[in-house]
Structure formats: structure tokens, C-alpha cells
N, C-alpha and C positions, 0 to 999 in steps of 0.2 A: 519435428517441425522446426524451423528454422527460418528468423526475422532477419530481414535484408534490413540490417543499421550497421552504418559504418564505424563500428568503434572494436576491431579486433585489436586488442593491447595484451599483453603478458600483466598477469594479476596475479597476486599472493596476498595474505594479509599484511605484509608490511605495506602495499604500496595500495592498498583498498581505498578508494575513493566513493564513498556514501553517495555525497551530489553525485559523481555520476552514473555510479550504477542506478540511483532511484530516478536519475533522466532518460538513460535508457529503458528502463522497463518500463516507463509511463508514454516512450516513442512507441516501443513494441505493441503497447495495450491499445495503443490508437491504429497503427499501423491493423492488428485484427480488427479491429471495429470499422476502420474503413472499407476493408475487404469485404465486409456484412453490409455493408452499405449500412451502417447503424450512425446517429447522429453524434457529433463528435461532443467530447466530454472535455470540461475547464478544470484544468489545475485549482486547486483552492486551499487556501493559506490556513486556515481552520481544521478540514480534514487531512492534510499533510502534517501540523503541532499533533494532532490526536494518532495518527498511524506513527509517527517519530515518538513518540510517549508509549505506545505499546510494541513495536517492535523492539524495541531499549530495554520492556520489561521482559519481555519473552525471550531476550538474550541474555539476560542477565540470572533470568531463573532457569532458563532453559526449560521452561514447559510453553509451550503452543497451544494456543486456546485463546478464546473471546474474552477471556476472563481474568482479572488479576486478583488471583486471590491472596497469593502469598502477603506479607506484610512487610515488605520491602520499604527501605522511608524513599519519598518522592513519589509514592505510586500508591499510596492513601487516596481513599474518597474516589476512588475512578474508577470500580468494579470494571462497569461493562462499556461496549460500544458506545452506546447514546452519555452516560455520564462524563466520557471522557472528547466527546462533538462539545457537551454541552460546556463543557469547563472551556476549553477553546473559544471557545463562540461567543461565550461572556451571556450580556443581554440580551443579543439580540439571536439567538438561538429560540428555535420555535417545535414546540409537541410536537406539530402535523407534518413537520419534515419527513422522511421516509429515510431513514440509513442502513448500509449495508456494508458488511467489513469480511476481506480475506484474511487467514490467518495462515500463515505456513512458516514450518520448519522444514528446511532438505540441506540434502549434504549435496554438495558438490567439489568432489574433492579432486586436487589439483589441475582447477582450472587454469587454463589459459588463459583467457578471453572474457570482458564481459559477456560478450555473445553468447559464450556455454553457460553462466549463470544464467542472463535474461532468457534465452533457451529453456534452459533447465524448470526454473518458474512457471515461464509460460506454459511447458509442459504438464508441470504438478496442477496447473489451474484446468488447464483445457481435459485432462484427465479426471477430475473430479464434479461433484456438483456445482461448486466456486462455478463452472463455465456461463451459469445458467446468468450469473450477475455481469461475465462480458458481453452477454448476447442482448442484456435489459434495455431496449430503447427510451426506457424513460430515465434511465443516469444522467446528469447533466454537470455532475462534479466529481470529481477526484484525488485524493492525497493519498499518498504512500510513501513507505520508510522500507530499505531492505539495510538491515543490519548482519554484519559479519562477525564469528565467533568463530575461526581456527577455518574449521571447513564447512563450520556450518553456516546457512544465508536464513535469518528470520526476516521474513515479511508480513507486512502488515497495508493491506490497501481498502482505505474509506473509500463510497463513494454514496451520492446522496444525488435524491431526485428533484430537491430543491423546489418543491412547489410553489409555495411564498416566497422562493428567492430573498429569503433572509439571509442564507450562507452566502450569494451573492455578493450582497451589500456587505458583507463582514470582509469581504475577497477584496476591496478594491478601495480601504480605509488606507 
């Protein structure tokens, strides 16, 4: 499958651009969702710090998982998903939230193109259970980090159903 986003460039890790790849993949995830006719989902400044803090960890330990177990310094006290929304979010972070987070490692080696990473991604997501959280009508936010490591792309994408629209209000400080 293959997302009609115009940003075909020649890409290596020396010339890796974070912003934009994590701008495309967050066009691409809409771009599906629109196609579902599913309601569209807001960038949010909260769960993009918590998916950039775990993508960071999962490159640097190179294990892929929810979880940061290793004992890495800067990456203390942030075990899982919610501890690491919650650290972002400060006070006004809320129990009854609902969050949910992708995790991946893939290789994609010598790409060309964002397009073949966002590709590539959007593949390992639509291929696995992860799909079941593009397809969720009640998502209402979004943050994501895709980090690069040689040939490898870790990503990490929050997204939260924002009931109390606590994350909201933290969005727009």
C-alpha cells in the first residue's frame, strides 16, 4: 500500500530529518483514517514529549516494547505508557483518560524516500493488530516520534480518547 504524500526526497541517515518524517507519518495516519471515513484526530503536544521519550529509549537500547525496563539515566521512573502521558501532562493529567501506544522496530534499508519508510510503517501497522487502534473511532489525539538508528526506523505513536479533554487543555497552553 502506498500513501499519495508528496515528499519523495533521497534519504540516508546523514540527511534524516525526525520533523519530517514524524510529519509525514502523522499525514499518512490521517490520510487512512480519512479514507474510513473515521473522525479526524489532533496532534498533541503531551503525547508527541511521551512517544519522542520512548522512541529515544527503544533506539538507544534497541529493544521494542511498551516498556522501559532497562536502567538507562533519563529514562528512570517512566516504566510504561500511562507513566510516561502522565509525566508530560504534569497536573493536569487524568486516570479516566483511555491511552493507547504503537511500538515498532523495522528495518528499512536503503531507502530512498520518506515515502518507502512511511510505507514501510504504515505497512508493519496495517499488517498487525496495531490496525485495530487506526481503525478506533473514539481516538481524538495523537503524538508520535519515529527515530532512526543506521537502518533501523523505531517508532512510537500515543494516541488517547481524551474523554475529559484534559490532554486537550494541556495542548493549547
Amino acid at each position: 500500500m502506498s500513501f499519495n504524500l508528496s515528499y519523495a526526497q533521497n534519504i540516508d541517515s546523514d540527511n534524516y530529518d525526525r520533523t519530517q518524517m514524524n510529519k509525514y507519518l502523522i499525514e499518512a495516519i490521517a490520510e487512512y483514517r480519512n479514507k474510513l471515513n473515521l473522525p479526524e484526530i489532533e496532534n498533541n503536544d503531551v503525547l508527541m514529549l511521551a512517544a519522542n521519550h520512548h522512541a529515544t529509549y527503544m533506539s538507544r537500547s534497541t529493544i521494542v516494547s511498551h516498556y522501559q525496563e532497562m536502567n538507562l539515566p533519563r529514562f528512570n521512573n517512566m516504566v510504561t505508557p500511562k507513566e510516561r502521558i502522565k509525566y508530560f501532562a504534569g497536573d493536569s493529567f487524568d486516570e479516566q483518560n483511555r491511552h493507547a501506544e504503537i511500538c515498532l522496530g523495522i528495518s528499512v534499508k536503503n531507502a530512498k524516500s520518506y515515502q518507502e519508510i512511511v510505507d514501510a510503517i504504515m505497512q508493519n501497522i496495517l499488517d498487525s493488530e496495531n490496525i485495530d487502534l487506526l481503525h478506533n473511532g473514539e481516538v481524538k489525539y495523537i503524538g508520535l516520534d519515529v527515530q532512526n538508528k543506521k537502518n533501523m526506523y523505531f517508532v512510537a505513536v500515543n494516541m488517547d480518547m481524551g474523554y475529559n479533554n484534559v490532554i486537550a487543555i494541556q495542548s493549547s497552553k
